[in-house]
LUMVO-883377 format. One record per atom (N, C-alpha, C, O): x, y, z. Coordinates in pm, whole numbers, padded with zeros to 5 digits, always signed. Each point is the difference from the previous one (the first is absolute). Example, Ala and Ser with C-alpha at 12.3 -4.5 7.8 and 13.67 -1.06 7.14 Angstrom:
<atoms>
+01319-00569+00780-00089+00119+00000+00090+00120+00000+00104-00002+00066-00139+00107-00138+00082+00119+00006-00077+00109+00073+00051+00111+00017
</atoms>
This chain:
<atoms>
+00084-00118+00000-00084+00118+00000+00089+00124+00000+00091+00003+00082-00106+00090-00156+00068+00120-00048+00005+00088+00135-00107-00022+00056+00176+00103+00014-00007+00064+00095+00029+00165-00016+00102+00048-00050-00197+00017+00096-00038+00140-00082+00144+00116+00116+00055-00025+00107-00048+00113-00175+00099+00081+00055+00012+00045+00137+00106+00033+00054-00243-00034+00010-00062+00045+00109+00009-00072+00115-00022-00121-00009+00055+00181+00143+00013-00061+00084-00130-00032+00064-00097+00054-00053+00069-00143+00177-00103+00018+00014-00098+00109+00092-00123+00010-00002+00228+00072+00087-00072+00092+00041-00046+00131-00143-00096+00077-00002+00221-00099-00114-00074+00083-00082-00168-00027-00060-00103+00067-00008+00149-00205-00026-00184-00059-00030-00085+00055+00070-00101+00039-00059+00109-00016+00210-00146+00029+00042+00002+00129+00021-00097+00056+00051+00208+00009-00087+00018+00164-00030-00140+00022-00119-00115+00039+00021+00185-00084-00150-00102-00013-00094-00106-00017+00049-00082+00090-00017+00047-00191+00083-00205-00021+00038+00008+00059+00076-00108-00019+00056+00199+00140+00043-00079+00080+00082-00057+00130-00110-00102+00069-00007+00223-00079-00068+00008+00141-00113-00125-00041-00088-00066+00103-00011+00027-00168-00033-00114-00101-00102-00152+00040+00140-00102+00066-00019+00135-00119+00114-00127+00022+00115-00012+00153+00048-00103+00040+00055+00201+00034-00076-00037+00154+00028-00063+00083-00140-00071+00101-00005+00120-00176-00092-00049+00053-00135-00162-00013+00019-00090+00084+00002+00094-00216+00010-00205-00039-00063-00042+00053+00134-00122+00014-00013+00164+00034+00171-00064+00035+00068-00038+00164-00071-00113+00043-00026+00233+00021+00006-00045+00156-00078-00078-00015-00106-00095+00077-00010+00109-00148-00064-00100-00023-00116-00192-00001+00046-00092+00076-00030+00097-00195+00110-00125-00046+00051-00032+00142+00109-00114+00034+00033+00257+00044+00017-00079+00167+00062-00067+00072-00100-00101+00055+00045+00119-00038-00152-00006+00047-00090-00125+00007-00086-00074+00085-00048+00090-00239+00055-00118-00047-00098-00162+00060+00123-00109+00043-00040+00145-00061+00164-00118-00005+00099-00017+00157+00047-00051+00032+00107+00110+00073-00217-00035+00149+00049+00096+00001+00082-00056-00066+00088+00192+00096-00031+00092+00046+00043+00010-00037+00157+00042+00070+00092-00106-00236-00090+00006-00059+00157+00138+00065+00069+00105+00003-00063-00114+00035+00159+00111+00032+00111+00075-00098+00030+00110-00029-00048-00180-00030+00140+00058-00153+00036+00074-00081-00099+00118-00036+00007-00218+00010-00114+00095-00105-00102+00134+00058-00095+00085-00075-00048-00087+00240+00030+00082+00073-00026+00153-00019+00114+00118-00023-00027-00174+00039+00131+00096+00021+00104+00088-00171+00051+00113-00026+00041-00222-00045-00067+00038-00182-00004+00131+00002-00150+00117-00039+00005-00196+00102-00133+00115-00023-00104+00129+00051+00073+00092-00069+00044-00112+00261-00042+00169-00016+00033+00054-00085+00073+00094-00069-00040-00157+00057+00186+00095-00100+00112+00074-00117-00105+00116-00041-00016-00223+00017-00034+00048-00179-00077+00072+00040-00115+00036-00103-00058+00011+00231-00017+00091+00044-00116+00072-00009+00109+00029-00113+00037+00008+00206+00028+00120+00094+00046+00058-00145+00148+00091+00044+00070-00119-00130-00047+00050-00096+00086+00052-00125-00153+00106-00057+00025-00161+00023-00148+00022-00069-00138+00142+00061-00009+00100-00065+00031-00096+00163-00065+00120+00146-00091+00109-00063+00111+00096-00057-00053-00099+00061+00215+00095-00042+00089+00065-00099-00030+00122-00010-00016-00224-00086+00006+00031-00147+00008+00065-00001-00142+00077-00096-00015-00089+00173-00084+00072-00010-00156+00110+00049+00006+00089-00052-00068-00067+00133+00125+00086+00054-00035+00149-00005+00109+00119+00013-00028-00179-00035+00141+00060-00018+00152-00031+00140+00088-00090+00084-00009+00152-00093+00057-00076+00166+00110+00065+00107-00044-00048+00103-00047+00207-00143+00069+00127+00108-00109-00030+00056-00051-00022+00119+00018+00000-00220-00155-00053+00044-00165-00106+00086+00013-00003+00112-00050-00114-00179+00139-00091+00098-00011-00012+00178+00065-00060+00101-00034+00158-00139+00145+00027+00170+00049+00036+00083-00087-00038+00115-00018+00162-00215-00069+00037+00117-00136-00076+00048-00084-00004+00107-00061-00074-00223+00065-00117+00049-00140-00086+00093-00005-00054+00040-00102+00029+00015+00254-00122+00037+00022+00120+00171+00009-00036+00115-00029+00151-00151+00067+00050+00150+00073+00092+00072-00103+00075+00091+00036-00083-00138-00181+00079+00037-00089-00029+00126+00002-00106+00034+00052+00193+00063-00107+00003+00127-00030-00073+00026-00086-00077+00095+00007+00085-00174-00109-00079+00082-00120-00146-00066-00032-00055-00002-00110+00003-00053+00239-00149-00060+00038-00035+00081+00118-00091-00038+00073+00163+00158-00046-00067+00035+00122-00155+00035+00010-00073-00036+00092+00034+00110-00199-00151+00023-00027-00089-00085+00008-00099+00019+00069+00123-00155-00156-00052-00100-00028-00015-00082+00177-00113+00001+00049+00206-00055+00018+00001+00011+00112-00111+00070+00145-00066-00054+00089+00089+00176-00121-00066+00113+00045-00165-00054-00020-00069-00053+00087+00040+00074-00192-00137-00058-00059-00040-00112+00014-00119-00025-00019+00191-00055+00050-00048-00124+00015-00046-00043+00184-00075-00088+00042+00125+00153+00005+00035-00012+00144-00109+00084+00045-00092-00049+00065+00096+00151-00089-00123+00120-00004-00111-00055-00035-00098+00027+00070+00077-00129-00200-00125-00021-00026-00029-00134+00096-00110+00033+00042+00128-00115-00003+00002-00074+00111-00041+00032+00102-00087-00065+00058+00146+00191-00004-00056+00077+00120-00144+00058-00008-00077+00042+00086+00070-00054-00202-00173+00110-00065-00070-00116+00004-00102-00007+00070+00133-00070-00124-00092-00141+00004-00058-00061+00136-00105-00062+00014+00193+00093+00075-00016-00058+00152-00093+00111+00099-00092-00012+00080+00164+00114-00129-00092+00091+00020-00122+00066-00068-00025+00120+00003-00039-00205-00058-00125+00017-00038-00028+00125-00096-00102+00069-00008+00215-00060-00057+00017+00030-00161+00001-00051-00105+00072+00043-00091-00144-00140+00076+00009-00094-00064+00054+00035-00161+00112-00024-00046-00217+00082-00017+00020+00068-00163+00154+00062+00016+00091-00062-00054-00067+00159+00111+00083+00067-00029+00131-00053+00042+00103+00041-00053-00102-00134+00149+00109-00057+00007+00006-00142-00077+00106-00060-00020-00197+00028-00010+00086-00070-00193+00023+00023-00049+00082-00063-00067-00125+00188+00032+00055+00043-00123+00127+00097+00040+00072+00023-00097-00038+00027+00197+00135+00021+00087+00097-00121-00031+00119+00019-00022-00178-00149+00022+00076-00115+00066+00000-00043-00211+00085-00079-00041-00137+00111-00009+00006-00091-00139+00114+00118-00019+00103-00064-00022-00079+00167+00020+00086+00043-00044+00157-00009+00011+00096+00010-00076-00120-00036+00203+00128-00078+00090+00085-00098-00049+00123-00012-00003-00270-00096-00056+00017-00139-00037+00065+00043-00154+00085-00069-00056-00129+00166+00012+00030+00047-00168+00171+00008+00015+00086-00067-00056-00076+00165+00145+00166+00030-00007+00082-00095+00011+00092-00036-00074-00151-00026+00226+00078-00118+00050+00059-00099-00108+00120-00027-00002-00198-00019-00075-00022-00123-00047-00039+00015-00142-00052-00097-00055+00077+00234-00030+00008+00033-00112+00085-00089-00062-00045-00070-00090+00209+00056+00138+00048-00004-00098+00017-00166-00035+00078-00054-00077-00176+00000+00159-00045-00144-00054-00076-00041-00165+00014-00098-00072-00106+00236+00055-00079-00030-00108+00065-00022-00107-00039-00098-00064+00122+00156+00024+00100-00047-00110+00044-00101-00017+00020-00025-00119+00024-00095+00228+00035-00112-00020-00091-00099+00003+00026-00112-00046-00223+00164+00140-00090-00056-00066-00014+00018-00173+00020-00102-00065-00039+00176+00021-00031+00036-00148+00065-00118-00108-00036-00061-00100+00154+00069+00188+00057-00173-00079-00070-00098-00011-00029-00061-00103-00001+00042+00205-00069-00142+00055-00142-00005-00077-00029-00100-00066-00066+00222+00076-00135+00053-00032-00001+00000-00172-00105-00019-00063+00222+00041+00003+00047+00040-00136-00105-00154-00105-00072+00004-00100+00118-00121+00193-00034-00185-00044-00152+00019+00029-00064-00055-00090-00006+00105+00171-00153-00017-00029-00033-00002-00117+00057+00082-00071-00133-00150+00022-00110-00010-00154-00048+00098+00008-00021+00072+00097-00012-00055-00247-00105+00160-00050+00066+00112+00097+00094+00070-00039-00148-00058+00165+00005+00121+00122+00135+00072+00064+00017+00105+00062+00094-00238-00117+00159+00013+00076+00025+00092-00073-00047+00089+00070+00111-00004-00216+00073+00114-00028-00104+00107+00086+00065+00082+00066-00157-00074-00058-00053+00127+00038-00034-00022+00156-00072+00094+00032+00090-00162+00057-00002+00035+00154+00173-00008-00019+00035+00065+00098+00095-00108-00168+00120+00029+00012+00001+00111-00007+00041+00052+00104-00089+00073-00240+00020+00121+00035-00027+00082+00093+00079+00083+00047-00206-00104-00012-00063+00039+00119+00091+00006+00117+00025+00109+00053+00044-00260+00005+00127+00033+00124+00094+00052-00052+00094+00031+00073-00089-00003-00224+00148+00048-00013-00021+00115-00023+00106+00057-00029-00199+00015+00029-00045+00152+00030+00015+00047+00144+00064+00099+00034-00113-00160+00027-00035-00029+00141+00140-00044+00074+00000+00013+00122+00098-00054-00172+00133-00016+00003+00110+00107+00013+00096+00008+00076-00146+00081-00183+00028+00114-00054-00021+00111+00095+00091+00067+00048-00195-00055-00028-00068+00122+00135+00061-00011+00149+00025+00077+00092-00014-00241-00123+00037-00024+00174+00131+00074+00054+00018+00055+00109+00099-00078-00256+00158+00036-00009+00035-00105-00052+00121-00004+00018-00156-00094-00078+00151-00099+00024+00087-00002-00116+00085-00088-00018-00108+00187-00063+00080-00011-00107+00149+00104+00097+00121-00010-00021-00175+00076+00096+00107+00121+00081+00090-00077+00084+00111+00036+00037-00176-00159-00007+00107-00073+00109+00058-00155-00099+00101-00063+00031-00160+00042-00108+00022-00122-00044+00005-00134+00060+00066-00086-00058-00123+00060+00158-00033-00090+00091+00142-00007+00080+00036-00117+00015+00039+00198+00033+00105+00034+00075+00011-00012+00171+00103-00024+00062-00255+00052+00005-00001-00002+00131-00091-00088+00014-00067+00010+00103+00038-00110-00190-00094-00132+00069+00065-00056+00076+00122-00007-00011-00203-00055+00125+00071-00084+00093+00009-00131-00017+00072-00076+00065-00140+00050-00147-00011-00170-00063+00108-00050-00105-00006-00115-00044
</atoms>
């Protein structure tokens, strides 16, 4: 049996990161639940740990040229808990935009192989790629 790159505390990094996703999603989908909003981050932002290690992740979050992104993300978290719900998602999606922009570009690859729909959701992240910065850094301060 083939054995994948990942250790196994990274694996359940992923299903925490995979279980904080569909919890924000399912906030989302249900009008901007608090609770299930506030359940996703815990279960992203404890996933991101376990992926990355605690280190990695201090850096990631404290880079210089994410301070905004950072800022916003942390901020919108706080709005969420505090019964801001709207405005701190969309505080907190913006966060998530900076943070984690300069991923879309190396989705767009992957997205590129969809049938019919793949060239045109590739441009889409690679627009979206574009806005975030990552053509400015060139994937230079990933921690991965």
């Amino acid at each position: 049996m083939p054995t994948l790159w990942l250790s196994d505390s990274q694996k359940v990094g992923v299903a925490f990161c995979t279980g904080g996703f569909l919890f924000l999603l399912l906030g989302l989908i249900l009008l901007l639940d608090r609770a299930l909003l506030a359940m996703g981050n815990i279960l992203f932002l404890i996933g991101i740990t376990l992926l990355l290690g605690p280190g990695r992740t201090f850096l990631f979050f404290a880079r210089k040229q994410k301070w905004r992104g950072t800022l916003a993300f942390w901020v919108g978290i706080a709005l969420i808990v505090a019964r801001w719900t709207l405005l701190g998602f969309a505080v907190e999606s913006y966060g998530i935009f900076v943070l984690f922009g300069e991923f879309f570009k190396t989705i767009a690859g992957f997205a590129y192989n969809i049938p019919v729909v793949g060239p045109y959701i590739s441009k889409v992240l690679q627009v979206a790629g574009d806005k975030a910065g990552a053509n400015e850094r060139a994937h230079k301060d990933l921690p991965v």
